[in-house]
N, C-alpha and C positions, 0 to 999 in steps of 0.2 A: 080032474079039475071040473066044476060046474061048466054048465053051459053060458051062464051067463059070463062067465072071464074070459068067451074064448074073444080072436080080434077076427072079426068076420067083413065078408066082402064088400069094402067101401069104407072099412071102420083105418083106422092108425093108430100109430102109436109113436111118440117121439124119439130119437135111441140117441143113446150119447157115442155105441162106439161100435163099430164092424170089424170083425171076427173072422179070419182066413181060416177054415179046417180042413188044413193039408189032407192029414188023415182018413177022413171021411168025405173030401171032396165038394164044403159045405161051405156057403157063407152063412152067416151071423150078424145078428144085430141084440145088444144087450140095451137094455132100457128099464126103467122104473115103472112099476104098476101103477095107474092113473085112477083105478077105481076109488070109489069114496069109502073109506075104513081099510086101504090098503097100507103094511107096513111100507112107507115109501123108505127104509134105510136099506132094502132088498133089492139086488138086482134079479130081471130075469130074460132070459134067454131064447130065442126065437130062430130058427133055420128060414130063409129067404131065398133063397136057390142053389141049385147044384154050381160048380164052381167050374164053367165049359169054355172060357175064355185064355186063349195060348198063351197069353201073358199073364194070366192069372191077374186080372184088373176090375175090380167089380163096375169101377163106372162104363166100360165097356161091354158088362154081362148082357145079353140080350134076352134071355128066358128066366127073368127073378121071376118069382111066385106071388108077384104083385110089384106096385107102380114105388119107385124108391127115388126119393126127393133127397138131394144132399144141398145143403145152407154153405 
């Protein structure tokens, strides 16, 4: 992926939905690409932090990979 798509420190990005992965121990945030001439009918996919909380509850997470705002 170019450098310039990546979301770099201070940037966001809207997400419609957060992603448990048991398996891998990950949370997720899936969103639509924002850029200008991007196919917006694509989803894509983002890891946000390791999943460390005993009840496995992200609004509880305390070490996401950045600052996570829910509406």
């Amino acid at each position: 992926m170019d450098e310039r798509s990546w979301i770099n420190s201070g940037e966001w990005v809207p997400f419609d939905q957060e992603i448990k992965d048991v398996e891998n121990k990950l949370w997720w945030v899936r969103f639509k690409y924002a850029a200008k001439g991007a196919n917006q009918k694509d989803n894509f996919f983002m890891p946000i932090g390791k999943i460390t909380d005993k009840e496995e509850k992200l609004l509880k997470e305390k070490a996401l990979w950045g600052k996570l705002e829910v509406k």
